[in-house]
DRENSENU-836577 format. One record per residue (C-alpha): residue in one letter; chain; x negated, y, z. Coordinates in nm, 4 decimals, always signed. Layout:
// residues N
rec r:A; c:A; xx:X; yy:Y; zz:Z
...
END
This chain:
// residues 158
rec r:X; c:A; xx:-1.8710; yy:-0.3331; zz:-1.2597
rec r:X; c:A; xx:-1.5956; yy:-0.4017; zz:-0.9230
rec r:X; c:A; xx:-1.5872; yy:-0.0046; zz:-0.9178
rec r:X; c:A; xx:-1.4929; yy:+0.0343; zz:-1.3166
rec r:X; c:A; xx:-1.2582; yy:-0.2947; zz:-1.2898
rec r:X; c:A; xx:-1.0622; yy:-0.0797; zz:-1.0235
rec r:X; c:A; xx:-1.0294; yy:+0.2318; zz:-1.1809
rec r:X; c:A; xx:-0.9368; yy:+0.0145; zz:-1.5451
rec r:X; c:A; xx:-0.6305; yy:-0.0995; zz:-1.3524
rec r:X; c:A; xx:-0.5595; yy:+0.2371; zz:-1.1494
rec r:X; c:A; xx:-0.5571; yy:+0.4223; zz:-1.4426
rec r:X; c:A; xx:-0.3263; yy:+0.1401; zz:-1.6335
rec r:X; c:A; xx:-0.0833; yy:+0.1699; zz:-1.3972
rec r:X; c:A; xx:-0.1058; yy:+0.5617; zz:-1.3598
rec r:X; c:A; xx:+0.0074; yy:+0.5401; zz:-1.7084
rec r:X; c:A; xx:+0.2449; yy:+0.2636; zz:-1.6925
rec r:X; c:A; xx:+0.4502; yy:+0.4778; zz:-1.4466
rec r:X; c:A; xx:+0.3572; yy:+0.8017; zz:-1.6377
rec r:X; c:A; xx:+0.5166; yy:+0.6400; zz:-1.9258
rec r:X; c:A; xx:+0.7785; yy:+0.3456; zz:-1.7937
rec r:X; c:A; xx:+0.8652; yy:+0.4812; zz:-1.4440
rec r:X; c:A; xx:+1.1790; yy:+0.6467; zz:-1.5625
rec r:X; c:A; xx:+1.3097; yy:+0.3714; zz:-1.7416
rec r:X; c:A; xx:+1.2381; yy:+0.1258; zz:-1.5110
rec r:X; c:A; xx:+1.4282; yy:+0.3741; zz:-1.1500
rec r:X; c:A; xx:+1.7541; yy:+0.3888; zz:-1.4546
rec r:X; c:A; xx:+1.7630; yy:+0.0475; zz:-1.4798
rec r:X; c:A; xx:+1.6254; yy:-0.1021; zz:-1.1404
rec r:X; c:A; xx:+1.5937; yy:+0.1031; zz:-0.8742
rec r:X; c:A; xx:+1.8793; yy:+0.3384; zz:-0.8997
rec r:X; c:A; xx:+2.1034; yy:+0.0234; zz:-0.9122
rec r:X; c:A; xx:+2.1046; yy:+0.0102; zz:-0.5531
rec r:X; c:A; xx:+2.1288; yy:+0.2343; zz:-0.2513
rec r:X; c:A; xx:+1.8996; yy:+0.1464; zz:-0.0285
rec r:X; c:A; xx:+1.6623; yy:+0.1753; zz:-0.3991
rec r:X; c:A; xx:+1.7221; yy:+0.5004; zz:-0.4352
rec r:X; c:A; xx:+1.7479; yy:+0.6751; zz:-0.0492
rec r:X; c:A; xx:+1.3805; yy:+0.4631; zz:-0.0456
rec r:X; c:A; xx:+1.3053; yy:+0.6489; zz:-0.3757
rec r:X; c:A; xx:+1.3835; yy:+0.9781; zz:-0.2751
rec r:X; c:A; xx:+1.1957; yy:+0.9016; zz:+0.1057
rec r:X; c:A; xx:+0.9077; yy:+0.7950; zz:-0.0993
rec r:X; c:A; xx:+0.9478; yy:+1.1123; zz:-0.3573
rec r:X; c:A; xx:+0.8841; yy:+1.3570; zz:-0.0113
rec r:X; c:A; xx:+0.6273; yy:+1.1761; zz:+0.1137
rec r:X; c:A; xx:+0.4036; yy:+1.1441; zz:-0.2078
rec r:X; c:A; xx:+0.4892; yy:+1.5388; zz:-0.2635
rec r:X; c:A; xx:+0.3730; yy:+1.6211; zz:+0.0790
rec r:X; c:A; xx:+0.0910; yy:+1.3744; zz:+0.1525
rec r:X; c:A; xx:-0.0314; yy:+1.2460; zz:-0.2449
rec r:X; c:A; xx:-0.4226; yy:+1.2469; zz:-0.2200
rec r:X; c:A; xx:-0.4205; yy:+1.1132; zz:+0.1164
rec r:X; c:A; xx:-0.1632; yy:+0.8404; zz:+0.0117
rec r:X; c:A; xx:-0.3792; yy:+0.7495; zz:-0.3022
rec r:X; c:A; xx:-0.6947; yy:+0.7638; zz:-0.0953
rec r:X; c:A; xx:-0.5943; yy:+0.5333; zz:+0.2051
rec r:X; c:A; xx:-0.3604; yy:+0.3361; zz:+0.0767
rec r:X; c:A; xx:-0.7106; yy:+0.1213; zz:-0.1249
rec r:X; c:A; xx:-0.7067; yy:-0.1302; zz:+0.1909
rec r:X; c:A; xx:-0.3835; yy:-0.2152; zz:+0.1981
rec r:X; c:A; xx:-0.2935; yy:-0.5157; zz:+0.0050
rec r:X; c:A; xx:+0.0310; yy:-0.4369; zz:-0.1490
rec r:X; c:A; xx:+0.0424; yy:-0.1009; zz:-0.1271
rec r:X; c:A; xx:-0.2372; yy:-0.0490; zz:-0.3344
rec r:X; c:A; xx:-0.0942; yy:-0.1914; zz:-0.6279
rec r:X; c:A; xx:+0.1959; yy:+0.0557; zz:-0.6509
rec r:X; c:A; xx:+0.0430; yy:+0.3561; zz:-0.5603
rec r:X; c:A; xx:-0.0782; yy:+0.4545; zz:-0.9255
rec r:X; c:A; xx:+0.2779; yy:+0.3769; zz:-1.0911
rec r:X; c:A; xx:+0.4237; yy:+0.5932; zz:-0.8524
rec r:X; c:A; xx:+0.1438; yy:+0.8536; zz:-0.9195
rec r:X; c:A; xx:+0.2022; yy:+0.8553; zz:-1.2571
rec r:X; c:A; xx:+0.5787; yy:+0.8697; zz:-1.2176
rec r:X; c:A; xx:+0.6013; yy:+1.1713; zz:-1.0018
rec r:X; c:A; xx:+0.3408; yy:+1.3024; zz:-1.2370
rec r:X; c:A; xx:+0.0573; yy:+1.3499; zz:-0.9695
rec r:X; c:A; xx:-0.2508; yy:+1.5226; zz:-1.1943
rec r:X; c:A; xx:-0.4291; yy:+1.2523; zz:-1.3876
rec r:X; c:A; xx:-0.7790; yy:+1.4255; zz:-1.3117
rec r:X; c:A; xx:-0.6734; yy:+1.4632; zz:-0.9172
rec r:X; c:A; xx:-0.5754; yy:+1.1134; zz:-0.9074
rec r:X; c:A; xx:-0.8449; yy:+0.9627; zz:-1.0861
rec r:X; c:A; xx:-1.1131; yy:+1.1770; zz:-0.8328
rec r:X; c:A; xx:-0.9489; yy:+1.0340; zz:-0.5155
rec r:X; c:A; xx:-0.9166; yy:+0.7126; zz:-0.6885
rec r:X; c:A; xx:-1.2994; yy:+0.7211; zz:-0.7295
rec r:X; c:A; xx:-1.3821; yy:+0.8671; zz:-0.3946
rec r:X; c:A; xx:-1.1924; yy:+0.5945; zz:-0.2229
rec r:X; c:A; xx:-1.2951; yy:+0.2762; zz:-0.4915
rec r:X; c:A; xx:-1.6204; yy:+0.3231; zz:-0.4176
rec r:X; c:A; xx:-1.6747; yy:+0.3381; zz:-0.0003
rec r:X; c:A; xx:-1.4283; yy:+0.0228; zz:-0.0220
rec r:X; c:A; xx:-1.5898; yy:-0.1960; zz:-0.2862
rec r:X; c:A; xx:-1.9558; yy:-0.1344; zz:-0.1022
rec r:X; c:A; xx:-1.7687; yy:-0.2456; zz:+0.2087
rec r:X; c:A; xx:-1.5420; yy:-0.5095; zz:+0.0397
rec r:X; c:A; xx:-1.8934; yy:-0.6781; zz:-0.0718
rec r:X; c:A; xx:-2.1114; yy:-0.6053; zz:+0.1884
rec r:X; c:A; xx:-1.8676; yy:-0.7680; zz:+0.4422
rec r:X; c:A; xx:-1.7811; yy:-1.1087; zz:+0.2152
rec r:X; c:A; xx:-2.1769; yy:-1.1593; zz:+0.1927
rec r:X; c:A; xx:-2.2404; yy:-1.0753; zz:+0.5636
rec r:X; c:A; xx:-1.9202; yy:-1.2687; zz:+0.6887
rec r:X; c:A; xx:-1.9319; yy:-1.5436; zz:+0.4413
rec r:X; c:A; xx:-2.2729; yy:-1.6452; zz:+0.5093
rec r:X; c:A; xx:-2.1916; yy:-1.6818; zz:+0.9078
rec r:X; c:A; xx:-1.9117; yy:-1.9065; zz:+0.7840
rec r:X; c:A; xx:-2.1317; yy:-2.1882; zz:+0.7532
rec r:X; c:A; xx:-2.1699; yy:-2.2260; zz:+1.0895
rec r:X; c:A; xx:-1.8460; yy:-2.3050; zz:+1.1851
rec r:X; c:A; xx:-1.8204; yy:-2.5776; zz:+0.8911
rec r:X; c:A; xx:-1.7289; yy:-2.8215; zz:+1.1755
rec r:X; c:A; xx:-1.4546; yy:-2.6382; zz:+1.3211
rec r:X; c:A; xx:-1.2615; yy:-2.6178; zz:+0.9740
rec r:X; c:A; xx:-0.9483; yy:-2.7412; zz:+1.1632
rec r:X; c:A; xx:-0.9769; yy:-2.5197; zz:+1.4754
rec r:X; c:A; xx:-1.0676; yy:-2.1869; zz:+1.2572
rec r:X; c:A; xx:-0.6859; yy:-2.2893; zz:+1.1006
rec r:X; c:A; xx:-0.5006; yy:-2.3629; zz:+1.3820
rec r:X; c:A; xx:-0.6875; yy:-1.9464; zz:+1.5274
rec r:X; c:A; xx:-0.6422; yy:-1.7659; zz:+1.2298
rec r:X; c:A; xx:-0.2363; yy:-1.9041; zz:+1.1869
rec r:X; c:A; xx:-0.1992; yy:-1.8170; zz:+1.5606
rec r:X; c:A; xx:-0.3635; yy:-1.4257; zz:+1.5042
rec r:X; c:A; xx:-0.1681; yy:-1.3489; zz:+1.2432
rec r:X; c:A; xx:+0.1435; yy:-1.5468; zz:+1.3722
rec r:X; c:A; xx:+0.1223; yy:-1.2968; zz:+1.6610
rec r:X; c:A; xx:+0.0677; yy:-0.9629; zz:+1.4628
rec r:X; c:A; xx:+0.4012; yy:-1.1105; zz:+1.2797
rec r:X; c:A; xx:+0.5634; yy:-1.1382; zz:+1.6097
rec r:X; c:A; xx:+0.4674; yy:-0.8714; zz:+1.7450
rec r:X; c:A; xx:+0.5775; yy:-0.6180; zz:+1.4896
rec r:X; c:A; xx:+0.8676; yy:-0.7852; zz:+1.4865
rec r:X; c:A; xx:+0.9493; yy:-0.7144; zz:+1.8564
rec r:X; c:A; xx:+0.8406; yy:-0.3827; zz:+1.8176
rec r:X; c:A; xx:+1.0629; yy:-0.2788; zz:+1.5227
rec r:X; c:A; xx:+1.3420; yy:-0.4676; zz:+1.6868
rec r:X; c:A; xx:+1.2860; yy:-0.2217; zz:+2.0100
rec r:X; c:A; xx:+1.2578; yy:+0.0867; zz:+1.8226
rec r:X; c:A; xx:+1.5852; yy:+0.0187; zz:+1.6080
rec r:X; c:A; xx:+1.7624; yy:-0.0639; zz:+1.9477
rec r:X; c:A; xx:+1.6505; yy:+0.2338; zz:+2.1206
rec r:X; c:A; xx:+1.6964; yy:+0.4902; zz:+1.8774
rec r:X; c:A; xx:+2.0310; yy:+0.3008; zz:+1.7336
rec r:X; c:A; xx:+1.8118; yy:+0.3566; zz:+1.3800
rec r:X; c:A; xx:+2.0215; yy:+0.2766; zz:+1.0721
rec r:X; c:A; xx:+1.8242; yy:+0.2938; zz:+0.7426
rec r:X; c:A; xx:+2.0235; yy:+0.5775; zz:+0.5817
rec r:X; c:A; xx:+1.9370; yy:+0.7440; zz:+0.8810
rec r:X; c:A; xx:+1.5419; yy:+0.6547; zz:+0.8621
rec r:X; c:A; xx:+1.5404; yy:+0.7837; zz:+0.5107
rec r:X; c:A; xx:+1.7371; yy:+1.0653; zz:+0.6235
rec r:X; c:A; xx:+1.4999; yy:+1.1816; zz:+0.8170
rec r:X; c:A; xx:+1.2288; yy:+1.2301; zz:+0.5678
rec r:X; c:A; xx:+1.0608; yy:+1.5926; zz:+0.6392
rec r:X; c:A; xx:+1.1800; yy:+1.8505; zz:+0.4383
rec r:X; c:A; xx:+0.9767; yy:+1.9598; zz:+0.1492
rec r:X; c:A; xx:+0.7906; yy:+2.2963; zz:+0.1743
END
């Protein structure tokens, strides 16, 4: 049921962008500049690297969302798509539930230590946060990166 729920809404928003995604880049995203250098960036990238894009982008949060309206807008094969899309809903809802039951039910344990689990989990992620930060800020200063010249730089299509 988790698996079909997935590919229900993959396939709705394949279509959506199939169907919508040229309206909506006319009326949104070509508006601005930095919408349509990350348009064409994005264009390269799912030419060159589509299955693998579809297929890994299924743990990442946001990313997963769009990936299907932008398949269907550069017009990605429905029956390629939906095959990835299979190959990778499946390994990550088995995971996805085996991991909640596994690492939920240890949870219990540490029912006392509500306040201190907080005060870790803001102070992990408040690092990550920090630390990307610093590390973006380094690379932009070292290589004097602009972002015309970041989407500039997108590799040449074959």
């Amino acid at each position: 049921v988790l698996v079909a729920g997935i590919l229900v809404a993959d396939c709705v928003g394949y279509i959506e962008g199939r169907f919508a995604g040229e309206w909506v880049y006319k009326h949104m995203i070509s508006r601005s500049r930095f919408g349509r250098l990350f348009f064409e960036w994005l264009k390269t990238h799912f030419d060159k690297y589509g299955m693998k894009l579809v297929f890994l982008s299924r743990p990442l949060a946001g990313v997963r969302v769009v990936v299907p309206i932008f398949a269907g807008h550069f017009r990605m094969n429905p029956f390629t798509f939906f095959f990835v899309d299979v190959l990778a809903a499946i390994p990550w809802t088995v995971m996805l539930v085996w991991l909640s039951y596994h690492v939920g039910s240890g949870l219990s344990l540490l029912s006392e230590l509500k306040e201190l689990r907080h005060i870790v989990i803001v102070a992990v992620f408040g690092g990550i946060i920090v630390y990307a930060g610093f590390r973006l800020f380094r690379l932009l200063k070292q290589k004097r990166l602009t972002l015309e010249a970041f989407f500039e730089s997108a590799p040449e299509k074959e």
